[in-house]
C-alpha positions in Angstrom: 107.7 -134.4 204.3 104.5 -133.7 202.6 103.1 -134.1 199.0 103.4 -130.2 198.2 107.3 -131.0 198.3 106.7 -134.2 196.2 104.9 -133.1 193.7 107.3 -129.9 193.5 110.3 -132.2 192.9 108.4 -134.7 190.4 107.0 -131.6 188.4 110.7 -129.9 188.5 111.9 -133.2 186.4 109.0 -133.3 184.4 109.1 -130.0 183.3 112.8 -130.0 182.4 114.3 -128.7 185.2 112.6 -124.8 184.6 111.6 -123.8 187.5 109.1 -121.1 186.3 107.8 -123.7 184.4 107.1 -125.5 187.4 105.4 -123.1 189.3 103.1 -122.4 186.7 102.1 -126.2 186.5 101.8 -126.1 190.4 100.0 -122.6 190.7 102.4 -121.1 193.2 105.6 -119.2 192.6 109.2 -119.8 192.1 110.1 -119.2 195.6 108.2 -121.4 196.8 109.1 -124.2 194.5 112.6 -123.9 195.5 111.9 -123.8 198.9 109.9 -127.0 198.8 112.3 -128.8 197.2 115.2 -127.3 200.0 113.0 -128.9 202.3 112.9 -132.2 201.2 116.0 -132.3 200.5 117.1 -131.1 203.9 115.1 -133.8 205.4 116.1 -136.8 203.2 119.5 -135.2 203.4 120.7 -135.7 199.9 120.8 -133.3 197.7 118.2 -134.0 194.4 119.1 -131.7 191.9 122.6 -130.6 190.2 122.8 -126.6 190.2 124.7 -123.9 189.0 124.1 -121.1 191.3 120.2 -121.3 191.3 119.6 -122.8 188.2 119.1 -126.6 187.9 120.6 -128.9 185.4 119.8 -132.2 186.3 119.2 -134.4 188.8 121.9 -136.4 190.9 122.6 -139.7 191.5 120.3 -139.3 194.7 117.8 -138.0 192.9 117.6 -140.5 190.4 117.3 -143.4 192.4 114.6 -141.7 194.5 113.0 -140.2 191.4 110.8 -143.3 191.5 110.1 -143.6 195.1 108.7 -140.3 194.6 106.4 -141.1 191.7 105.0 -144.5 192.9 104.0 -142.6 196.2 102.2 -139.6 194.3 100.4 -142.3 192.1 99.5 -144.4 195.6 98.3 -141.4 197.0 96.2 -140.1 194.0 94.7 -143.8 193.7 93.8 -143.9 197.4 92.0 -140.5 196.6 90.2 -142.3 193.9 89.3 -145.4 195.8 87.9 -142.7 198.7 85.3 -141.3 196.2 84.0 -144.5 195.1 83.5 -146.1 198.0 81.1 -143.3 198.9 79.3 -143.8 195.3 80.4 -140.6 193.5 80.8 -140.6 190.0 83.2 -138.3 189.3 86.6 -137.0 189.2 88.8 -137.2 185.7 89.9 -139.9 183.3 92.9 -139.3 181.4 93.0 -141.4 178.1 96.3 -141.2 176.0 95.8 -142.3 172.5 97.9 -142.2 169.3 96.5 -139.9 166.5 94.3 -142.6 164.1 92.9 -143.6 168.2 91.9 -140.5 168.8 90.4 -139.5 165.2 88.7 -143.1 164.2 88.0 -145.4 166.9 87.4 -143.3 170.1 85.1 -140.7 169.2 82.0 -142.5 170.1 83.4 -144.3 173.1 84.1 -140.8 174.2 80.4 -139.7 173.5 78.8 -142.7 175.3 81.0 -142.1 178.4 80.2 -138.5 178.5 76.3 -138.9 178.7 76.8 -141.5 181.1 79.2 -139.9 183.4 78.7 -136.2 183.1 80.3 -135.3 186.5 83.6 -136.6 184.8 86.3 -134.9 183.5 87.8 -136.5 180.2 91.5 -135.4 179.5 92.1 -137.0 175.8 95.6 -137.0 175.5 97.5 -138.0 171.8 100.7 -138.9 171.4 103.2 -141.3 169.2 103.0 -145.0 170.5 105.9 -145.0 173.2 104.6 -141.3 174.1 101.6 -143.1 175.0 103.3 -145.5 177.1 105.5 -143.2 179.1 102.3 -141.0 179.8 101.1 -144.4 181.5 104.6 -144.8 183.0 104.3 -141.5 184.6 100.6 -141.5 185.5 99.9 -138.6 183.3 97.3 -140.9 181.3 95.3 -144.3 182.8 94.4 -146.0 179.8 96.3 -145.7 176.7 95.4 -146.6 173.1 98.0 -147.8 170.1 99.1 -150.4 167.7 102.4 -150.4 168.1 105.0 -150.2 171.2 102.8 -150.5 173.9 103.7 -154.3 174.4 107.3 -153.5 174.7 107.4 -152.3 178.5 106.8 -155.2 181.5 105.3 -152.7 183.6 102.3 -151.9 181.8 99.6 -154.5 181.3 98.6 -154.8 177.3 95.2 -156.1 176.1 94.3 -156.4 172.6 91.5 -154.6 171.4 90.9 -155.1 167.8 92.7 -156.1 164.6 92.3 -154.1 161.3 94.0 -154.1 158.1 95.8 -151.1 155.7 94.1 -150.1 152.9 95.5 -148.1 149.5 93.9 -144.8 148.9 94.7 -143.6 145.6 93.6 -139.8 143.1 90.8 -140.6 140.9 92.2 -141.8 137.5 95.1 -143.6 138.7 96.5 -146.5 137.0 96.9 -148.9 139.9 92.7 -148.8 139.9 92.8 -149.9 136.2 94.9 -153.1 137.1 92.5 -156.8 136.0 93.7 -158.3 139.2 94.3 -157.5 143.0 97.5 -154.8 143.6 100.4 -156.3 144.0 103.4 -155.1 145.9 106.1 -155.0 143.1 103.2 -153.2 141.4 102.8 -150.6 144.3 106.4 -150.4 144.9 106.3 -148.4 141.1 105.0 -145.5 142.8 106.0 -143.2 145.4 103.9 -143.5 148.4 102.8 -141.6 151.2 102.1 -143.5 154.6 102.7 -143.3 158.2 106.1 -142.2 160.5 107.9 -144.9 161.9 106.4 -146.3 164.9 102.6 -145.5 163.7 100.0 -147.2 162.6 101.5 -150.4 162.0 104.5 -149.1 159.6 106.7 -151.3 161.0 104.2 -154.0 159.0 104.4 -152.0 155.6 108.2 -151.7 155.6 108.6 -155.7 156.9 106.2 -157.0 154.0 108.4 -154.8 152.0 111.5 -156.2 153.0 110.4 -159.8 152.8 109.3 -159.2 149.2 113.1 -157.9 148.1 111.8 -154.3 147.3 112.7 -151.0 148.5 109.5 -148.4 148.0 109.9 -145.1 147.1 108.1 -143.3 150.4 108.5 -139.4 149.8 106.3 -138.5 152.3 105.5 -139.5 156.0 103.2 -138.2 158.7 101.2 -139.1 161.9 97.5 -138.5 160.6 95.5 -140.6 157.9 94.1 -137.2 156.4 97.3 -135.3 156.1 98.3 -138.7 153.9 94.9 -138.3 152.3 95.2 -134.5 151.2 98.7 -135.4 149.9 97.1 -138.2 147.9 94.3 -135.9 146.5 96.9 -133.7 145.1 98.8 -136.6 143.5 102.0 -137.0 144.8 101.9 -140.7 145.8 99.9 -143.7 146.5 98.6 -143.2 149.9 98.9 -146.6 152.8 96.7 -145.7 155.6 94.6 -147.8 158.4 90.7 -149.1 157.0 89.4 -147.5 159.4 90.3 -144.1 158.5 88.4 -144.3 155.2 85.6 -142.6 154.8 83.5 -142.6 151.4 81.6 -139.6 152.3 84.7 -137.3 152.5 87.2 -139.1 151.0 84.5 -138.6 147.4 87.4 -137.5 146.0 89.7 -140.8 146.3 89.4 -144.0 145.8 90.4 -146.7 148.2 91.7 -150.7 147.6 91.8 -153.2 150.2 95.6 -154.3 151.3 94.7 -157.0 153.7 96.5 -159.2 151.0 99.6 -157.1 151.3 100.3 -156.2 154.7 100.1 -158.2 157.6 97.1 -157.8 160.1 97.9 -155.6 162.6 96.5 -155.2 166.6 95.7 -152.0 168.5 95.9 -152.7 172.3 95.0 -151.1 175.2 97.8 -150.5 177.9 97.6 -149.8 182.0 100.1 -149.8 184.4 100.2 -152.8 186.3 100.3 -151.6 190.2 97.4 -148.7 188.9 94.3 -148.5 190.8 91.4 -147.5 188.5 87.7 -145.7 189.5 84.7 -148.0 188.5 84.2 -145.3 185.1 87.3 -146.5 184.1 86.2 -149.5 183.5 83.1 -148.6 181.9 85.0 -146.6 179.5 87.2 -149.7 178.7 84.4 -152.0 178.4 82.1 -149.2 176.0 85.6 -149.7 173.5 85.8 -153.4 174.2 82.6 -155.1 175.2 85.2 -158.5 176.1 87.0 -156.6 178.4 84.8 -156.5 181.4 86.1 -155.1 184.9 87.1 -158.9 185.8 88.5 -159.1 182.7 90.8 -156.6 183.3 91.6 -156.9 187.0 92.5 -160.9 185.9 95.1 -159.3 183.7 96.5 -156.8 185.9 97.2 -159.5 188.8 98.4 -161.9 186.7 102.4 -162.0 186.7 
């Protein structure tokens, strides 16, 4: 058994059973992926994969209970590697963040900056995803750190740490009548609009549509996507009332709209950060986490990962 026939039999799940997609992600050929994964199976004698003649469909009930064996000793392996190199004080190797879209656009860029000049010998991988995209990346080792609002405190493996809390704001065209209103926007007076916000699962949506409910309405939402300036354009050319996170405001660009505070609306929402429990993490990583959150320090974090 040896981690060439592993990693051949975790990549063949990953990539959906396509074997030429497999060898690509491995750099060797298609022979040779099959051949691996004979071998395994040979010596675990089970058989892994369902086939029809050489193609495979799926794995079998073998295979999926020892899917996860598989996995856990690739990540071991790759975290020993990790521990190896800093214990000989080298700063370097890669850090794979996962992030949802607003993340990745608002709050990580200078995180991202400041790690880079202080760790040049590292390889950043920013990954983006929706919320439980993030955490399977985590679940899978694809990503160490991931970065959302919603979802991420939904799975027991993965350690969740709050971050920050921001607030939605309304970003409306130039001339429109909600900015004429002598008082603060109300929702029964939003809800006589269309609007334009995030998917389900983003951003805190799932705080928009409860406030919503709570207040008896039903708003007229013709248009959804994953990014605060696809909502923004959309807004500019005056088909709705946009909702999007504060943060992704930005009077310089955004000249063109105007934007209104919902804190009073919707309810405050969290980002957190997310790591697999069990997951052994280089000293950078840390740094990176403690650049985005000065409160989580390395002990912070290690306190939260041991704790049951």
């Amino acid at each position: 058994m040896n981690f060439q026939q592993l990693r051949s039999v975790r990549e063949t799940e990953r990539c959906g059973f396509n074997l030429t997609e497999v060898a690509a992600s491995l750099h060797t050929s298609q022979p040779g992926v099959s051949r691996q994964v004979r071998e395994l199976e040979e010596e675990l004698g089970v058989e892994l994969f369902v086939r029809a003649g050489k193609r495979l469909l799926g794995l079998t009930s073998a295979g999926q209970a020892l899917m996860p064996i598989i996995k856990r000793v690739l990540l071991d392996a790759e975290s020993l590697r990790r521990a190896g190199q800093e214990l000989q004080g080298r700063e370097e190797g890669r850090l794979s963040v996962a992030a949802t879209h607003s993340q990745a656009r608002y709050a990580l860029p200078l995180v991202v900056k400041d790690f880079r000049q202080r760790y040049p010998r590292v390889t950043l991988h920013l990954h983006q995803g929706s919320p439980k995209q993030v955490a399977e990346m985590l679940l899978t080792g694809e990503a160490d750190i991931g970065v959302a609002t919603e979802a991420l405190a939904g799975y027991d493996q993965l350690v969740t740490l709050p971050c920050y809390r921001w607030s939605h704001s309304l970003v409306l065209p130039l001339g429109h009548p909600l900015l004429a209103l002598p008082a603060p926007v109300t929702l029964e007076d939003l809800a006589r609009y269309p609007i334009i916000t995030y998917e389900v699962g983003y951003t805190g949506r799932s705080h928009i549509d409860e406030a919503f409910h709570a207040a008896g309405l039903a708003p007229d939402v013709v248009l959804t996507a994953m990014d605060a300036d696809v909502i923004k354009t959309y807004v500019e050319l005056e088909m709705g009332v946009g909702i999007v996170a504060s943060v992704a405001i930005d009077e310089e660009r955004d000249r063109h709209l105007r934007a209104l505070d919902a804190g009073h609306l919707f309810p405050i929402n969290v980002t957190r950060l997310g790591l697999r429990r069990d997951h052994w993490l280089p000293g950078f990583a840390y740094s990176f986490i403690e650049t985005f959150v000065p409160t989580l320090t390395r002990e912070a974090v290690l306190a939260a990962q041991e704790a049951v």
